[in-house]
Steps between C-alpha positions, in 0.01 A plus 500: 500500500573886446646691799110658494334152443669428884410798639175487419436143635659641871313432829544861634425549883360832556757723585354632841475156617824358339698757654371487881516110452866471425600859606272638778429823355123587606247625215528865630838552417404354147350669224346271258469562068242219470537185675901419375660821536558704765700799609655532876471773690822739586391521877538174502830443311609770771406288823737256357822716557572345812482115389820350393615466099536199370742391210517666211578279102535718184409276184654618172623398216783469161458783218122410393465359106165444311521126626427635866661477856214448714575723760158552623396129474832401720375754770196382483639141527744540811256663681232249472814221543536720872191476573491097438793490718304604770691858525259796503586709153333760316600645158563785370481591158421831261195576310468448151470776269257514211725604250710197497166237560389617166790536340780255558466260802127485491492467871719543845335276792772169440407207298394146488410363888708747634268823452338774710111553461265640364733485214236707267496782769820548613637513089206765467425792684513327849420673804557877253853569686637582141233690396493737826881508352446637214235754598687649773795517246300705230330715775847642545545545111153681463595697804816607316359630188214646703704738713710605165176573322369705828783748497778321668557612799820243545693567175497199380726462191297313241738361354697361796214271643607166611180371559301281211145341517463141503266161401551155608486380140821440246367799270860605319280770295490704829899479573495886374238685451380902440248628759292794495405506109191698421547840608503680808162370673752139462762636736837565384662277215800315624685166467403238743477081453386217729720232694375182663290523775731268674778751408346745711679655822167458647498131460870509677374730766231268564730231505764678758230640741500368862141719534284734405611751630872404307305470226343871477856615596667322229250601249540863598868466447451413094668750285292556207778772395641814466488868510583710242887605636499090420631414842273550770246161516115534539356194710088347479521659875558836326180418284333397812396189334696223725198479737234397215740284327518327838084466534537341190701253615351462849430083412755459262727523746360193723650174412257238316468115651412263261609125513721221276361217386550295776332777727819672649426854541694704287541922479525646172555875496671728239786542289606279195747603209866444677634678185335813458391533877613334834355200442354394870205451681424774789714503790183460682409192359803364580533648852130362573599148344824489807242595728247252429698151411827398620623460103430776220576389160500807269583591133704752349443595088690318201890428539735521795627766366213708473275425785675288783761809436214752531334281831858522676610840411195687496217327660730348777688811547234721534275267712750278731395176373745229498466167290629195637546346152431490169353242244647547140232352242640362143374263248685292278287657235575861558906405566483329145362861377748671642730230360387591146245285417192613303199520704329175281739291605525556829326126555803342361805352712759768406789442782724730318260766530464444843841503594531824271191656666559433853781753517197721581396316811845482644478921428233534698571241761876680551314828580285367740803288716759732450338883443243448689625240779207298456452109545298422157304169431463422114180424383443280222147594350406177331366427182404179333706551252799516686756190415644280806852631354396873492422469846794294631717735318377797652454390830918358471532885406363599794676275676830624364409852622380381836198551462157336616286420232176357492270349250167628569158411379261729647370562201330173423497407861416827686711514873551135525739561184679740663559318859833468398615852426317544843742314687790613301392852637368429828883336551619881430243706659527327832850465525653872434395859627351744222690742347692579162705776329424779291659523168595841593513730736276733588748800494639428169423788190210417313681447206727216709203366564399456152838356455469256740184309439672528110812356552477268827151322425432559052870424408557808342862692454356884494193704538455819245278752476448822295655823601093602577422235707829488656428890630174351642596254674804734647192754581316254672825362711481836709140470667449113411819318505395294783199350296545144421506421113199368297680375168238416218635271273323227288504166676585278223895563523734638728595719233247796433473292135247241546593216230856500709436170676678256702801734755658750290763686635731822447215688353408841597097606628412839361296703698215709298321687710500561898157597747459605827283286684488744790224350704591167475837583573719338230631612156399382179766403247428374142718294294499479153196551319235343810143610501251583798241452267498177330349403128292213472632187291445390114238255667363617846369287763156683486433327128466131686300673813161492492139464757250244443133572493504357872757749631805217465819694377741292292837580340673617820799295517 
């Protein structure tokens, strides 16, 4: 069956029930989106400050290919595998966004037996937290062009205005755009375009903030520009609009319960897209997941070198959280990919190819141990297809490394396929204290910053930019330099070119363009030619997706 054909066969428990049951939260601290969702109150995520954390486990995963990682489905997996194991474990993982459902991946709550549900409802809309994203995002653009038309009072320079509008919808047709066409009753005519919505600083703010009252500040701290001498910033505070945008997000910011297959609870709130944006779930998702169960298994976007680099040195830094360990997921598909085999024959024994390919796990593994001082578990992801040789060779390869490495089958088998990679971490997690290095210091210029996620963790020999954005990012090192770095980079390679497979080294990572994330406190750097607003594909997901007469959604995969 389909990943959807599953989901729709679940027994669900309702979610009020399920989660006093297993996890004594009472209904009033719940509440409930119909019978399977629910959202939990912040009062009561607060009463839980005093209660100690448990352990921590950050799943990620090898440079993602078009034969998939199953990143998700692993998390997904493990924590159900916990659970089995008798050790109380909640998940965390991000929400999808709709851009990506109907475009490429046709859907973001794991796979096969090892799933979150409702599947149909999470992939679309869910409990609105995206939505309440967006709107609170283009409140601040209308409020922009507003005051400008009124007179403004701020001096605004039109034409230095960081701030963009946004949709949660791959729409490339919007990447630049002319506003204000029409004549004067229109507004003022100026250049303008749309990112992501998950490429908003408001999704990241939501993400970082420990409350709502961090929230409003953080929000207020947005610079949406500058003045007309081209140096003094204008924040949303100065606009007065920080205190709507955070009405608007008055639920969104409450983390939503919903439950696995096997009915584990599971918290799913925020932030997808590791390469144009941080990549994590909310910090208090997380926080509230330590709180509650004495395990937390949570996600972090695409490659290691995009979001388990973005968890540690942004999320972790920000937040003090502290993983115990990580799980590294690989197929012997995708390593064949990155090996150089076309994608139709990735169901053929290729060993060669795997040997080839593999140099990109050992990449990513050698950042985690050694960068990141990390104890890693390897996670084979199986597939059917996969040889008895493939897997022999890559688990000697592990071996070699010294590495743990697990054949898991949570896929076809839900947790009891992934008992194994249970007790591989469990051996870890109970055995050492958490904690880990940063890549780089805190204190270091912005641009050695840059340098170091570059060089130490994507292989490269140099980082270049323009004289322009070199200025800028020498600007913002006066005010800013202590921001953490937010590199977006496309997760395909760890070069910015994304048909550069396998572990290339002794390239160099361009960086385009640099943004102030102000309120979320990090800076964004682009390499190469990265977009916050993605196109749709030749073929897009939404073509197969369709609704029955009888309400039954199909083509979600």
């Amino acid at each position: 069956m389909s990943d959807i054909e599953i989901a729709q066969q679940a027994k669900m428990r309702p979610i009020i029930e399920l989660a006093g049951e297993k996890y004594d939260i009472a209904p009033e601290h719940l509440d409930p989106y119909g019978h399977y969702k629910a959202k939990l109150s912040l009062d009561y995520v607060s009463s839980l400050a005093d209660k100690p954390d448990g352990k921590l486990i950050l799943v990620t995963a090898i440079s993602p290919t078009p034969a998939g990682e199953g990143k998700t489905t692993t998390t997904v997996g493990l924590g159900d595998a916990l659970n089995r194991l008798g050790k109380k474990t909640i998940i965390c993982l991000r929400e999808p966004s709709l851009g990506p459902c109907f475009g490429v991946k046709g859907g973001a709550a794991g796979g096969g037996y090892s799933q979150v549900v409702p599947m149909e409802d999470i992939n679309l809309h869910f409990t609105g937290d995206f939505h309440a994203i967006g709107v609170a995002h283009n409140l601040l653009s209308a409020l922009i062009d507003n005051h400008i038309n009124h007179g403004n009072a701020l001096d605004i320079d039109p034409r230095r205005i960081q701030w963009k509008r946004v949709m949660d919808m791959n729409d490339r047709a919007l990447r630049k755009i002319t506003i204000g066409q029409g004549g004067p009753a229109n507004g003022y005519l100026r250049e303008d375009g749309f990112d992501i919505v998950v490429a908003s600083e408001v999704m990241a703010i939501l993400c970082l903030a420990t409350s709502r009252a961090d929230l409003k500040a953080r929000l207020g701290r947005i610079v949406i520009g500058y003045k007309s001498d081209k140096v003094t910033p204008v924040y949303a505070s100065d606009l007065k609009a920080h205190g709507a945008m955070a009405a608007l997000l008055k639920d969104a910011i409450k983390p939503n319960l919903v439950q696995t297959l096997e009915n584990n609870l599971a918290i799913i709130h925020g932030g997808p897209f590791a390469n144009i944006a941080h990549g994590c779930n909310t910090v208090t998702a997380t926080k509230t997941a330590l709180k509650l169960a004495d395990y937390a298994v949570t996600e972090a976007g695409f490659g290691a070198d995009l979001g388990a680099e973005k968890f540690l040195d942004i999320k972790c830094r920000m937040s003090g959280l502290k993983p115990s360990a990580v799980v590294l997921v690989a197929t012997v598909r995708a390593l064949k990919f990155h090996g150089g085999v076309a994608r139709e024959s990735l169901n053929q024994e290729n060993l060669a190819a795997l040997d080839s390919g593999f140099a990109n796990l050992e990449r990513h593994l050698g950042n985690i141990k050694n960068h990141y001082g990390l104890p890693c578990v390897v996670c084979i992801n199986h597939f059917s297809f996969d040889s008895d040789a493939e897997i022999a060779l890559l688990q000697e390869k592990c071996v070699a490394l010294g590495a743990k490495c697990v054949v898991s089958r949570h896929w076809a088998q839900g947790g009891a396929g992934a008992e194994q990679l249970a007790r591989e971490i469990l051996n870890i997690v109970d055995n050492r204290e958490p904690g880990f290095n940063y890549v780089y210091d805190a204190e270091l210029p912005l641009w050695d910053k840059i340098e170091a996620i570059a060089t130490k963790l994507y292989g490269a020999a140099s980082v270049s930019a323009s004289p322009k954005v070199a200025a800028e990012i020498k600007a913002l090192q006066g005010n800013y330099g202590h921001f953490p770095v937010c590199i977006a980079k496309t997760q395909m390679s760890f070069t910015t070119n994304p048909n550069s497979k396998g572990a290339p080294a002794g390239h160099n990572v361009e960086i385009s363009e640099v943004r102030l994330a102000n309120g979320a406190g990090f800076i964004v750097a682009i390499a190469g030619d990265m977009m916050t607003m993605p196109g749709l594909p030749k073929t897009p997901a939404a073509e197969r997706i369709d609704i029955s007469d009888d309400g039954v959604i199909s083509g979600l995969f």
